[in-house]
N, C-alpha and C positions, 0 to 999 in steps of 0.2 A: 718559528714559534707563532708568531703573527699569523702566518696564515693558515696555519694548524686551529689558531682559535675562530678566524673568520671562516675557515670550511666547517667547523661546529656550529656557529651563532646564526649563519644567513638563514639556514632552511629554516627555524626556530624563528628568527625575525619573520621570513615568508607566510609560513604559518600561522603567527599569530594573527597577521597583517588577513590574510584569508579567514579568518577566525571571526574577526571584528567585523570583517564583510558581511559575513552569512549570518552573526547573530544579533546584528545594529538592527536590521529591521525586524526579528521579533519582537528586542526587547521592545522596539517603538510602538510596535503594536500594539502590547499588553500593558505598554506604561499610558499609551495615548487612551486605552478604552477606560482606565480609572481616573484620566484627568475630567477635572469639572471644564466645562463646555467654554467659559472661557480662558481658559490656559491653552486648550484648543486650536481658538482663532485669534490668539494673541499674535503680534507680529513677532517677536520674543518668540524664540523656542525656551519650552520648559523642559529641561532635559530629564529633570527627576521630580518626577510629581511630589507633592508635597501636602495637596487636601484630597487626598482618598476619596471617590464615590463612585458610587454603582448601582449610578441611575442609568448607565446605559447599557448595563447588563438586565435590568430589569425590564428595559425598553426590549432588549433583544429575544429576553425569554417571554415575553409577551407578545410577542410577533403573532401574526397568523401562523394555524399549523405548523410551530416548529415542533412540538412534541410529536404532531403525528410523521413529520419529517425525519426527524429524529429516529423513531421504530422503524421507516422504511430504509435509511442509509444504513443502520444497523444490520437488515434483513436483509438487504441483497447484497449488502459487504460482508457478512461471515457467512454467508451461504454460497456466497462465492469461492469464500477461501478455504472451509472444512470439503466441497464439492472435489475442487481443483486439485487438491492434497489426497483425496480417496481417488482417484481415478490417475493421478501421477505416480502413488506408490505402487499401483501397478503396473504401468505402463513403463516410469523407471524402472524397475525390479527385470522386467522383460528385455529390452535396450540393454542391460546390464550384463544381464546371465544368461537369455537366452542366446542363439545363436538362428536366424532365421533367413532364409529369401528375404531380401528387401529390404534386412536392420537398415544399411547405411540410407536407403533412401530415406526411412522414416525420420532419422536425423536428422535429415540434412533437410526434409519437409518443415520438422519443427523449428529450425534456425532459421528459415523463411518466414512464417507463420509468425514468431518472433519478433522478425525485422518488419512485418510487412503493419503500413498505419490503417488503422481502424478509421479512421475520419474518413476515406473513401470508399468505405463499405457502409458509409452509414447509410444512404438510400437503396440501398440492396437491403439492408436489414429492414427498414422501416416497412418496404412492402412484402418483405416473408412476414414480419407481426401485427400486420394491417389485414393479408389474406388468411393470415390463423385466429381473429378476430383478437387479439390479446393486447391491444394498442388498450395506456394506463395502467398494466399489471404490471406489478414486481420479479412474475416469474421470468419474461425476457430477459429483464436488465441482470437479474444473476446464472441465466443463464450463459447470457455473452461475456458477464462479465468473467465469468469462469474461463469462457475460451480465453478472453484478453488475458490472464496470468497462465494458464494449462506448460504453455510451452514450456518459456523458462520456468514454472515448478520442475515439470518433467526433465528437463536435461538439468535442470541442477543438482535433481536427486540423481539421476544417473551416474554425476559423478561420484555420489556419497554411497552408493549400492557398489559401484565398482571397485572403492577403495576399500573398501569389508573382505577381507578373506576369504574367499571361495573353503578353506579348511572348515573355519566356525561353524560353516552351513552344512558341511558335509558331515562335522562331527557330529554335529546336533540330528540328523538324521540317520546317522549309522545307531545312537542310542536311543531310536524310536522314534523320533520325530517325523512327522509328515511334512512336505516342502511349509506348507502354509505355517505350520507352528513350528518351525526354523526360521522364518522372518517374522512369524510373530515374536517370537521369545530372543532369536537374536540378530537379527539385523535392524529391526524396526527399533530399539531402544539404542541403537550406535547412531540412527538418524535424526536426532533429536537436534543438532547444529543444523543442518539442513531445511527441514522442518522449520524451524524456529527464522532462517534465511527468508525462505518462501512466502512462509506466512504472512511476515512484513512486509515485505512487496508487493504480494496478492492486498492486502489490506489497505495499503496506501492506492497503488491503482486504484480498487477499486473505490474507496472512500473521498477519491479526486477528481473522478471520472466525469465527464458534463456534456459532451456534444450528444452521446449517447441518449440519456433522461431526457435530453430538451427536447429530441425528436419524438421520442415515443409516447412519453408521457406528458400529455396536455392540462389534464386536470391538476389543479393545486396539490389536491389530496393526496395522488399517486408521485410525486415528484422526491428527489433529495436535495440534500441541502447544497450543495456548489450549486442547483437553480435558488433555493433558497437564501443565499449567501451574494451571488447575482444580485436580484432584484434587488438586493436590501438598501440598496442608497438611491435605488427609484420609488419606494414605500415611503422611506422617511427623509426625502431632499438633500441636505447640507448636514446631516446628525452623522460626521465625522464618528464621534464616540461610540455610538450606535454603532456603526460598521465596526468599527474595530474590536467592539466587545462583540459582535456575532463572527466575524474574523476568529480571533482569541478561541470561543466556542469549537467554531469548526476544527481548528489545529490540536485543541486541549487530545483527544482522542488518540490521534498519532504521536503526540509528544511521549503521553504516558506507556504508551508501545513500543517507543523506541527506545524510552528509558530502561522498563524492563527486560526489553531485548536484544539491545544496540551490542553487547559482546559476543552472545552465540551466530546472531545478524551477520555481524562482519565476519568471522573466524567461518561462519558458512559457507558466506558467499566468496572469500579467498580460495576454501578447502573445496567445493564444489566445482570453482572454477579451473585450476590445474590437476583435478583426478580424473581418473579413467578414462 
């Protein structure tokens, strides 16, 4: 009985114990950016704030160009991810159903491509957008950044195309349908876990991404926020607070993504990963 209970209780102990790990330091983050400056540098840790302010959110939204920052991480992060998702549902769809010379290598291409790190293509990239004159534009950076998620969208949907019924499609074609409005009308709305998988991942990539911007884009202007979020404690010295409410900022955006989406995410990225 004893150890009936203790094989219940460990992983549950483990877990929690991993739990407190991964969420001690947001919470410090988001309680440090509301503490006043000196609860801060108190020798004294203040565990739970207790005089609320946000002075150092207003220091942060007053920063140079975060707002213009702001519209460019947004720009080549959803254009990254609506790109990479139109050119994956077809490409999965293909890998899936089709039957062609080559599928397994293209596969096996993309689980390379996949695995392979972007940090030593970064000087190979700088001079293909140096000799196409585009060094400072946004159009590079969403466009690589599409490659950097492409793969795994593509093989993840793969797996969610291939665990769809070859029937559904064939019925929906025998009563008129053309191939295209039989993944329109039914396989495209079974991919909605998937989808929903991808998009979070394309999203966070890209909204993370930093060796990338730092090379291409030099000017303030064209830059996002992880260089933004960088310099921020070379701007304003020792303003602990300050960092941490532009910190806070930077994360609010994926929090509230993953709130919204942290169920069909996971159940995605499980279902995507052992189908077809």
């Amino acid at each position: 009985m004893k150890r009936s209970l203790f094989g219940r209780a460990w992983p549950n102990v483990v877990a929690f114990i991993l739990f407190l790990g991964l969420v001690f330091p947001v919470y410090w983050m988001f309680a440090t950016s509301f503490k006043p400056t000196i609860d801060i540098i108190s020798e004294n840790p203040v565990w739970f704030p207790v005089d609320f302010t946000f002075e150092h959110f207003n220091t942060a939204l007053g920063a140079p160009n975060f707002w213009t920052l702001v519209r460019n991480s947004l720009t080549v992060t959803v254009g990254a991810v609506v790109f990479s998702l139109l050119i994956a549902l077809a490409g999965s769809f293909a890998l899936a159903r089709m039957r062609f010379k080559g599928r397994r290598g293209f596969i096996i291409g993309f689980m390379v491509a996949q695995m392979a790190p972007w940090e030593v293509m970064v000087i190979a990239i700088y001079f293909l957008v140096r000799d196409s004159d585009m060094l400072n534009s946004l159009i590079p950076l969403t466009l690589f950044y599409m490659m950097m998620v492409l793969p795994f969208t593509i093989l993840t949907l793969r797996g969610f195309v291939a665990a769809i019924p070859k029937e559904l499609e064939e019925s929906a074609m025998v009563d008129g349908c053309s191939r295209m409005q039989a993944f329109r009308k039914v396989i495209f709305p079974l991919l909605a876990p998937g989808l929903m998988a991808t998009s979070l991942f394309g999203f966070i990539t890209a909204w993370n991404e930093f060796p990338l911007v730092l090379v291409l884009n030099k000017q303030a202007e064209a830059q996002t926020l992880p260089i933004w979020l960088q310099r921020f404690q070379t701007n304003f010295g020792d303003d602990w607070g300050a960092t941490m409410a532009a910190s806070s900022l930077f994360a609010i955006p994926i929090l509230i993504l993953f709130v919204f989406l942290q169920r069909r995410a996971v159940s995605g990225l499980t279902s995507g990963a052992v189908k077809g």
